[in-house]
KEKE-3310 file (N, C-alpha, C; in steps of 0.2 Angstrom, whole numbers, plus 5000, padded with zeros to 4 digits):
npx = (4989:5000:5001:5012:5025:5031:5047:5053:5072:5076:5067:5066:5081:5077:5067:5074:5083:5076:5073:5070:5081:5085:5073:5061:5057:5043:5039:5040:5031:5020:5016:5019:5007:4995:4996:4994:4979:4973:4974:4965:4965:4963:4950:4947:4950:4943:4936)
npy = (5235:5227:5220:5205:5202:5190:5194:5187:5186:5189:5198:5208:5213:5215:5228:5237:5241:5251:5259:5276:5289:5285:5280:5269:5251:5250:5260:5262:5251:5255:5269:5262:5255:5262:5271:5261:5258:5274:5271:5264:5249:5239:5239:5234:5221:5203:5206)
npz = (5478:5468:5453:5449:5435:5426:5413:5400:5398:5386:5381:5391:5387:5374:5378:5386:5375:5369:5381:5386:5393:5411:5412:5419:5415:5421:5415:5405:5400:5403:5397:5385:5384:5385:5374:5363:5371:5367:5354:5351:5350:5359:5361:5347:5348:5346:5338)
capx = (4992:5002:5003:5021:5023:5038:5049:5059:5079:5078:5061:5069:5085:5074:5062:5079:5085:5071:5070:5074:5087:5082:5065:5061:5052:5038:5036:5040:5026:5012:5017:5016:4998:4993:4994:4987:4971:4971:4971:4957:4967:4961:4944:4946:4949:4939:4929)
capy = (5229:5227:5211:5203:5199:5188:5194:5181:5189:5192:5202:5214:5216:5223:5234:5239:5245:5255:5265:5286:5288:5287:5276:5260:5245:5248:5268:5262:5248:5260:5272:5259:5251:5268:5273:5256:5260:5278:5271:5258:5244:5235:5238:5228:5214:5200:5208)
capz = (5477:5462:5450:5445:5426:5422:5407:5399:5397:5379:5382:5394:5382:5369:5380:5387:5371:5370:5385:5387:5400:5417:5412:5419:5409:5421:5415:5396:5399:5406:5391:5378:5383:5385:5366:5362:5369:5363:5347:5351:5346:5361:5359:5342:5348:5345:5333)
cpx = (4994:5000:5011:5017:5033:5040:5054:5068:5078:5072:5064:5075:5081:5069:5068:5080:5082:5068:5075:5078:5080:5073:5064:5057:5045:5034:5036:5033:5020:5011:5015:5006:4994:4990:4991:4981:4969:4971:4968:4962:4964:4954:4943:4947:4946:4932:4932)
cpy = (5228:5218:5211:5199:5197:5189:5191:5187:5192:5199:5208:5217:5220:5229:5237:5245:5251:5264:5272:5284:5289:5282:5270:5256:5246:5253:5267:5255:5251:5263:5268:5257:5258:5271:5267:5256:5266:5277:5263:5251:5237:5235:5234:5222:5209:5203:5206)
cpz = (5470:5460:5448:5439:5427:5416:5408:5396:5391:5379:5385:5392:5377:5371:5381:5382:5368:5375:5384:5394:5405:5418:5412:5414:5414:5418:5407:5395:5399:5399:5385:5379:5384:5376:5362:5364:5370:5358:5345:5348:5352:5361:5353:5342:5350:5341:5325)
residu = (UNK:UNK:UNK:UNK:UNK:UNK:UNK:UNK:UNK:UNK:UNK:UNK:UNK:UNK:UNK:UNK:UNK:UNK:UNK:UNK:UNK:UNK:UNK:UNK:UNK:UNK:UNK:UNK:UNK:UNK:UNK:UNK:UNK:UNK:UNK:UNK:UNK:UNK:UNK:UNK:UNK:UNK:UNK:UNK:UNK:UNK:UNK)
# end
């Protein structure tokens, strides 16, 4: 069972701008949080 996230219009303009052909916002989302926590950025938080 999935979760829904609401993006506000302008949020989804600029992921847009972003994606490689053919790549949705939810394969450029996986992708980005993915190299945020190979590069620990969430482990620091709250430290």
């Amino acid at each position: 069972m999935g979760t829904t996230v609401e993006l506000s219009d302008d949020l989804v303009e600029r992921i847009e701008g972003h994606l490689e052909e053919d790549e949705t916002i939810e394969e450029f989302l996986e992708e980005l949080i993915s190299i945020y926590e190979q590069e620990g950025r969430f482990l620091q938080e709250g430290a």
